[in-house]
Rosetta silent file (secondary structure, phi, psi, omega in degrees, C-alpha in Angstrom):
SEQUENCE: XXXXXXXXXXXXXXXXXXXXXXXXXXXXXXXXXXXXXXXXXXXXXXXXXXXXXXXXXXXXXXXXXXXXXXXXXXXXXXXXXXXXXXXXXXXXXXXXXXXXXXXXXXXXX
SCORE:     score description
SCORE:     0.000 S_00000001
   1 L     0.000  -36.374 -172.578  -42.464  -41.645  179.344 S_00000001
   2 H   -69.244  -41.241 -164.540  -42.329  -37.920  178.758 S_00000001
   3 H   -74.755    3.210  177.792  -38.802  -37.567  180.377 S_00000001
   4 H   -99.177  -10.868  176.608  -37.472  -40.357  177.880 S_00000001
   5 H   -80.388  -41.317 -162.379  -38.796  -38.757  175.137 S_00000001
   6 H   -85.886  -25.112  165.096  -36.735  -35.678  176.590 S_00000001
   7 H   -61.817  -46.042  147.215  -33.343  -37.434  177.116 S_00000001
   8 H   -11.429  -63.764 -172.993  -33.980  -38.934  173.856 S_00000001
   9 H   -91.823  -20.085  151.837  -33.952  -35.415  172.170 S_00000001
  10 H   -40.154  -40.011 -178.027  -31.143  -34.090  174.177 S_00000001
  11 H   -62.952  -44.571 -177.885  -29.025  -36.786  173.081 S_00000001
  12 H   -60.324  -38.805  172.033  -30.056  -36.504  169.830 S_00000001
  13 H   -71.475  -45.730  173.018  -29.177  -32.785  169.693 S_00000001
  14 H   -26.788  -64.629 -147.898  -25.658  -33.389  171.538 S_00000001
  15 L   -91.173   -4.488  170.281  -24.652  -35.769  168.780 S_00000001
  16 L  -117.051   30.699 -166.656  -25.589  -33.139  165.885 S_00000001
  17 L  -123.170  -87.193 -154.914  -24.101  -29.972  168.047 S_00000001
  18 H   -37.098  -28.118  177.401  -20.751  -31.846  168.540 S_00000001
  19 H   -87.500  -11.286 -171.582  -19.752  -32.389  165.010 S_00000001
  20 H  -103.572  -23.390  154.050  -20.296  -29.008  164.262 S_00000001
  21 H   -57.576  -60.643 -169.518  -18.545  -27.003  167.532 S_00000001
  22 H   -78.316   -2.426  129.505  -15.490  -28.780  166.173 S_00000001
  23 H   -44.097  -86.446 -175.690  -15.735  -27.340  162.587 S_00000001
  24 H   -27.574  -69.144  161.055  -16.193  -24.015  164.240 S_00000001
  25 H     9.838  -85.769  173.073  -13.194  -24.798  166.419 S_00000001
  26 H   -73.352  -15.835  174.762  -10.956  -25.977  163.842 S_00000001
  27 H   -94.801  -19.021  168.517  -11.828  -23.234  161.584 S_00000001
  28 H   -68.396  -59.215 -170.980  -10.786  -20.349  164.211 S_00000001
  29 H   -50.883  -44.397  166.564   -7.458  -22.738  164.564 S_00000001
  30 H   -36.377  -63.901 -163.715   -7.410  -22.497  160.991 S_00000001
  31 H   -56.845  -48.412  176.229   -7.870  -18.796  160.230 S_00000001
  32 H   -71.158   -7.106  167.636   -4.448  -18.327  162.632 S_00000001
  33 H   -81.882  -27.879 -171.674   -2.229  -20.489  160.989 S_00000001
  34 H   -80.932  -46.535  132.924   -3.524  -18.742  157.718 S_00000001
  35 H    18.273  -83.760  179.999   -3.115  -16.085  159.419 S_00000001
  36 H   -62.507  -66.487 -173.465    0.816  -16.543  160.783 S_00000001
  37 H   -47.927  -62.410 -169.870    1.388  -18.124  157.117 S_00000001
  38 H   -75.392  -11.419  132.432    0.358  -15.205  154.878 S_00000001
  39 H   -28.913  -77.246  179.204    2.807  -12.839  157.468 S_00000001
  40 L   -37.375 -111.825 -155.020    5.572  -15.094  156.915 S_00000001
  41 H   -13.987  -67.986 -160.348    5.143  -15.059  153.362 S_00000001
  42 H   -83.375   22.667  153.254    4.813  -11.031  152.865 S_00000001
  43 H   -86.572  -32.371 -166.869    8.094  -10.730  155.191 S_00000001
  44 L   -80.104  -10.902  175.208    9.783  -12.705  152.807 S_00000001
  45 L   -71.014  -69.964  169.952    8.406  -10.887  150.055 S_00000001
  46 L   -46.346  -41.510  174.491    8.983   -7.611  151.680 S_00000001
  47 L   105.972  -18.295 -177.049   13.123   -8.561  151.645 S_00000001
  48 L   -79.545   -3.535  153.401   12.914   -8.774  155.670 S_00000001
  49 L  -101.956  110.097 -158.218   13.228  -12.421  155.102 S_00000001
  50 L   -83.924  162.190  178.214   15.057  -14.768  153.048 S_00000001
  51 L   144.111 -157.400  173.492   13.507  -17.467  151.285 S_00000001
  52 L  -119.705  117.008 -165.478   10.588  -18.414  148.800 S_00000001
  53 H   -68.214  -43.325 -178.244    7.402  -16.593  150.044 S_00000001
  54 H   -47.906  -35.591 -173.362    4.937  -19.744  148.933 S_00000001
  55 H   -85.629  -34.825  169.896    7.554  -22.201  150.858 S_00000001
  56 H   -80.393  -32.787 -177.181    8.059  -20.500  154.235 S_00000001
  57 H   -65.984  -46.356 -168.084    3.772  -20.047  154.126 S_00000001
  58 H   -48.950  -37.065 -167.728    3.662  -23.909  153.556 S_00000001
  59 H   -87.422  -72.437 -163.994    5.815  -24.718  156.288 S_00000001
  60 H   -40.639  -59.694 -175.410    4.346  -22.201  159.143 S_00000001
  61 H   -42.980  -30.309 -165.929    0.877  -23.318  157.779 S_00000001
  62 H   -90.000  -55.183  169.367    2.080  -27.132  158.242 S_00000001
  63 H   -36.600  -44.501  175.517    3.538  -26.051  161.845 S_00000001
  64 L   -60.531  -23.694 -147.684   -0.067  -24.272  162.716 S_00000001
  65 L    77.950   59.542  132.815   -2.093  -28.219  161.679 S_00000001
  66 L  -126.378  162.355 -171.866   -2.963  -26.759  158.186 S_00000001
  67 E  -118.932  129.776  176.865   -2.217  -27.499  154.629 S_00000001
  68 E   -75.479   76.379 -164.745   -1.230  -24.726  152.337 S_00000001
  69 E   -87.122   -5.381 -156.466   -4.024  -25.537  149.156 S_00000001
  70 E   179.397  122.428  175.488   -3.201  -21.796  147.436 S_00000001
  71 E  -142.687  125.481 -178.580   -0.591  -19.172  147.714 S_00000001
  72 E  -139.206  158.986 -162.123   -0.551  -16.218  145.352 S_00000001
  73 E  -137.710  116.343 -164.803    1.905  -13.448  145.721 S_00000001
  74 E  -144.669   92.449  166.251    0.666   -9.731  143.773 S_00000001
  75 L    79.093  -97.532  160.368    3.332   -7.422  144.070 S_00000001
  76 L  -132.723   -9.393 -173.040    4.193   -7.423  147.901 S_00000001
  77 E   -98.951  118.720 -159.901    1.007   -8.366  149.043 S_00000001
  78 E   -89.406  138.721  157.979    0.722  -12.377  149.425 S_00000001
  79 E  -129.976  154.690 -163.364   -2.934  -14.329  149.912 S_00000001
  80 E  -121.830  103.897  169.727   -3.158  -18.088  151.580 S_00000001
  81 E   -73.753  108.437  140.894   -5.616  -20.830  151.593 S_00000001
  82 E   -95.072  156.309 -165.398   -5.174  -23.316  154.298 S_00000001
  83 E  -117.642  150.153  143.382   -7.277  -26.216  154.211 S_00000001
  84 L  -141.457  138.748  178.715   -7.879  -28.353  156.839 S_00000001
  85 E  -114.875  161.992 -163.424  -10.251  -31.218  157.400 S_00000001
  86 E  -152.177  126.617  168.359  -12.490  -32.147  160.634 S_00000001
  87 L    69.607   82.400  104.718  -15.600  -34.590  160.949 S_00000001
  88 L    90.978   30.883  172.656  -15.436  -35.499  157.151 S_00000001
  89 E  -124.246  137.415  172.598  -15.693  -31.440  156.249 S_00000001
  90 E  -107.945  140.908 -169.221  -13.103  -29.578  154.505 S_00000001
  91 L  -132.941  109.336 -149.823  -12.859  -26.654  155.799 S_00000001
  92 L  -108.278  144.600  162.129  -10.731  -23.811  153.725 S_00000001
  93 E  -149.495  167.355 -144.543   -9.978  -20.137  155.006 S_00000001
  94 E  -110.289  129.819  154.025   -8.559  -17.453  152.955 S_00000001
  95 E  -138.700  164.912  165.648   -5.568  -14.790  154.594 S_00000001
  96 E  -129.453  123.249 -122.815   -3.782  -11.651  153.113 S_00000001
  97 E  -156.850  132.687  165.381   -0.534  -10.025  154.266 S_00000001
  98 L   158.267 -175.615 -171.370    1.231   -7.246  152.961 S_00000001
  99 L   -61.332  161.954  173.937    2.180   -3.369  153.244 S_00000001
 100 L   -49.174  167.959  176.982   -1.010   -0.980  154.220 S_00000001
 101 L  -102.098  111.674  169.908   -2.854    0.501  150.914 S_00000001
 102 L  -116.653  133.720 -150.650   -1.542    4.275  150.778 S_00000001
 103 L   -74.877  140.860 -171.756   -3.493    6.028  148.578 S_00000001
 104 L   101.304  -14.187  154.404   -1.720    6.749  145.106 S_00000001
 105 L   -99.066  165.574 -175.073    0.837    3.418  145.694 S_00000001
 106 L  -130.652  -21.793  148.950    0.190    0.664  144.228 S_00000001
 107 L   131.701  -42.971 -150.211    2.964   -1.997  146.470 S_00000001
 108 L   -77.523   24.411 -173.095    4.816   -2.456  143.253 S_00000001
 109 L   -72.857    0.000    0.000    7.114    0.763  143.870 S_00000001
């Protein structure tokens, strides 16, 4: 009786572990497309790339599995929301891309 009680709670943990490794997962998968996206964006920003920095993050963010929910651009330095959802959780991560902060610039020089 006792070891069915113990299979019982194994299972039972298994099935509330599993949805939640694959948040974790998907939100590391996440963070590198926001990641890759908010690059993109401040090369294109930056002049080593042509384009529209908000439109090249959406598409590398769409290439990575993620959806591009925010893009703001401040000078040269761009920040990125991708969204993604997993298990019925939305799960958002934040990136920011642009030159280093040297003290006494401000990026808009």
């Amino acid at each position: 009786m006792l070891a069915v009680i113990v299979v019982a709670c194994l299972i039972c943990l298994t099935l509330l572990l599993v949805p939640l490794y694959s948040v974790l997962v998907t939100k590391q998968s996440l963070a590198g497309a926001a990641d890759a996206a908010a690059l993109a964006a401040a090369d294109v920003r930056s002049g080593l790339e042509p384009g529209e920095p908000c439109a090249v993050a959406a598409r590398v963010a769409a290439a990575n599995g993620a959806e591009l929910s925010r893009c703001s651009v401040d000078g040269l330095v761009v920040t990125v929301v991708a969204t993604a959802s997993v298990a019925g959780f939305a799960v958002d991560v934040a990136a920011t891309a642009g030159p280093p902060a040297v003290e006494g610039r401000t990026g808009d020089e």
